[in-house]
C-alpha positions in Angstrom: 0.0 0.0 0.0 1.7 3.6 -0.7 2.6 6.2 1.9 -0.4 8.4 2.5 0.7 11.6 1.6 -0.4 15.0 3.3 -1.7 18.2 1.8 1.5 19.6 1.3 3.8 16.6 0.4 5.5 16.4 -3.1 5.0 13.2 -4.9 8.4 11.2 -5.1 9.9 11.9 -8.8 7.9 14.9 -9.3 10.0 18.1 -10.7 12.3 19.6 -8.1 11.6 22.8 -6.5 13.3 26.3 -8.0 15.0 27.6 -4.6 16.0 25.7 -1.3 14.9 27.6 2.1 17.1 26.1 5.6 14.9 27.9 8.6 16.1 26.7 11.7 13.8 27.3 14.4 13.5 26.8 18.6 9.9 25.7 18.4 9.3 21.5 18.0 5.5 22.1 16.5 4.6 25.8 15.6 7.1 27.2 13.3 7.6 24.0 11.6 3.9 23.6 11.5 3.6 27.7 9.7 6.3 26.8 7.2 5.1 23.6 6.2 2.5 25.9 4.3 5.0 27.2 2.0 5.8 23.1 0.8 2.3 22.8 -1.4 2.3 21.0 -4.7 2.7 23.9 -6.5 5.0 25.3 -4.9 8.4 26.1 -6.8 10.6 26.5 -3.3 10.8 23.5 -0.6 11.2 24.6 3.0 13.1 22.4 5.1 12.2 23.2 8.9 14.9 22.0 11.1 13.3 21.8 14.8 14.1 22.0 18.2 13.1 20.1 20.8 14.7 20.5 24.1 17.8 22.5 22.4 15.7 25.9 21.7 18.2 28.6 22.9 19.8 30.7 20.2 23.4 29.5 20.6 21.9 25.6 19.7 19.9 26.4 16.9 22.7 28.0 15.3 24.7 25.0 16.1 21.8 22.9 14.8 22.2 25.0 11.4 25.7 24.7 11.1 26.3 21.0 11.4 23.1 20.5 8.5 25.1 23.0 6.2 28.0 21.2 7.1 26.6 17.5 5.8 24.2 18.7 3.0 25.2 22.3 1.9 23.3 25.2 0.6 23.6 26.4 -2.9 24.4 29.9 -3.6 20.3 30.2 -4.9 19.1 28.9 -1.5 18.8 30.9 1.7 19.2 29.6 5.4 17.4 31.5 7.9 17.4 31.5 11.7 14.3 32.1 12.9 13.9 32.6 16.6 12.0 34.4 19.4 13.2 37.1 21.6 11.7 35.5 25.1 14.0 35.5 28.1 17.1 35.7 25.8 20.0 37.4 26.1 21.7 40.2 23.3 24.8 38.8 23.6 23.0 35.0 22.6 21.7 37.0 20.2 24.3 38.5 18.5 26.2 35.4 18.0 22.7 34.5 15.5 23.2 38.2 14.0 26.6 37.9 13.6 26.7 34.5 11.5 23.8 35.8 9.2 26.5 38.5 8.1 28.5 35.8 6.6 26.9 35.5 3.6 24.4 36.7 1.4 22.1 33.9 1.7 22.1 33.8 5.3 19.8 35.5 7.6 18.2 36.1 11.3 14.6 37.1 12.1 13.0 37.2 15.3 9.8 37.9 17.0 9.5 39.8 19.6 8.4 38.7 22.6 7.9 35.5 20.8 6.6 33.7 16.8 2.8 34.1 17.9 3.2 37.6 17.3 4.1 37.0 13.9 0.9 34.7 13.7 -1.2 37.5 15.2 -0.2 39.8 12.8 -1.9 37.7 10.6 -5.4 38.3 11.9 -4.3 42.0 13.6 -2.3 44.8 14.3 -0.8 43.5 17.1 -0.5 47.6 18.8 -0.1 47.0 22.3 1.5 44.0 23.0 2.5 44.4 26.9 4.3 41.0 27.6 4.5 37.1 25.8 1.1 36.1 27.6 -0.5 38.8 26.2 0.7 37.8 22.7 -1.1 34.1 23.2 -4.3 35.5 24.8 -4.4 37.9 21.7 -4.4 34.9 19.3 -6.2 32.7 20.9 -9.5 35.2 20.2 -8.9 34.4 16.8 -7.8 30.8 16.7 -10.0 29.5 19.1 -7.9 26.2 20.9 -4.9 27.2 20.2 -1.9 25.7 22.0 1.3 25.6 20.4 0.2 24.5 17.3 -1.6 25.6 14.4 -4.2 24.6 11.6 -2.4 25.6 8.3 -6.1 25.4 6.7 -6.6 28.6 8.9 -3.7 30.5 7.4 -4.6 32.3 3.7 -2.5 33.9 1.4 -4.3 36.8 1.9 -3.6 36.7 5.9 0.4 36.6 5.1 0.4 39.3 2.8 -1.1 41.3 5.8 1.3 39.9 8.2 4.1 41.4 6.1 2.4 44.1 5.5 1.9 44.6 9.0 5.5 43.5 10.4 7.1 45.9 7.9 4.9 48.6 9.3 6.5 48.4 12.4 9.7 47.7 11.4 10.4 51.5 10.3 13.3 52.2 9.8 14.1 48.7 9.0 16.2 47.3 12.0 19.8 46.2 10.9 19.8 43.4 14.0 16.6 42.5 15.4 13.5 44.1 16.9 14.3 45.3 20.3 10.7 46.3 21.4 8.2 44.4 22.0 5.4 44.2 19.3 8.3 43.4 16.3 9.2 40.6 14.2 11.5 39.9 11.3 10.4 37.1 10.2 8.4 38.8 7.0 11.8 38.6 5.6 12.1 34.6 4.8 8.8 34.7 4.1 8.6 37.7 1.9 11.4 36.1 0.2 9.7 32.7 -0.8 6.4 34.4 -1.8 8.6 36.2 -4.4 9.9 32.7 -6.0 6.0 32.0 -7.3 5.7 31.9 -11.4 
């Protein structure tokens, strides 16, 4: 019997995808769950999500990044991205993420700030008046009812992520040149932005 496949699973032998995105992330179930969204059968990128589970601080998902580049490489077309939150986190952890996205052109750091759920509020609101991370959930759980570290990717249009970035940029004016310092500021409309503008 073959492998069920789910929504947004290529068929084996089908034609390979245009552009290569590496997002490393803290989070075991959200992020990977958000950019999963971006593998449908259409698609002309492939997002490979490499999760954390009990290694989430900044300094081990930069180490997680660097040992996959390390065994499977990136092409000079692909991007890696390290996508984190800001949370209890210190600038100098920080930094160290920041730094290593100056490497290369194809590298790059985003962060939420106080955490990813603000980036996923953003899809549904402003997201003015963020006062702490607690506040961030309650605010998304009015509109994703249940939620709980996790997310239904059904529930996420295109239409919603062209208002996050639209959103995120908003706030990110002037553009930071590290990472949003305030709370109530993400980066992360940068990867994204990014594999929205690989479509045909």
């Amino acid at each position: 019997m073959p492998p069920t496949r789910g929504r947004f699973q290529r068929r084996l032998g089908e034609r390979r995808y245009r552009k290569l995105f590496v997002i490393a992330v803290e989070g075991a179930k959200t992020e990977p769950k958000y950019f999963a969204i971006f593998n449908d059968e259409k698609s002309v990128i492939h997002v490979n999500c490499l999760k954390g589970k009990n290694d989430s601080s900044p300094p081990q998902v930069l180490k997680r990044m660097k040992k996959h580049l390390r065994q499977e490489g990136l092409k000079p077309s692909d991007e890696a991205w390290l996508v984190v939150d800001k949370d209890q986190w210190t600038d100098e952890q920080l930094t160290q993420l920041h730094a290593w996205a100056q490497e290369r052109e194809n590298y790059g750091f985003a962060l939420s700030n106080p955490k990813f759920e603000y980036w996923l509020l953003l899809h549904f609101e402003e997201g003015t008046g963020i006062t702490s991370s607690q506040d961030c959930s309650n605010r998304l759980k009015q509109h994703l009812p249940g939620y709980d570290k996790g997310i239904d990717a059904r529930k996420i249009t295109r239409n919603q992520i062209d208002e996050a970035i639209r959103r995120a940029r908003l706030r990110d004016n002037p553009p930071c040149a590290d990472w949003p310092h305030a709370l109530g500021g993400t980066t992360v409309y940068r990867p994204v932005e990014n594999m929205l503008q690989q479509e045909p």
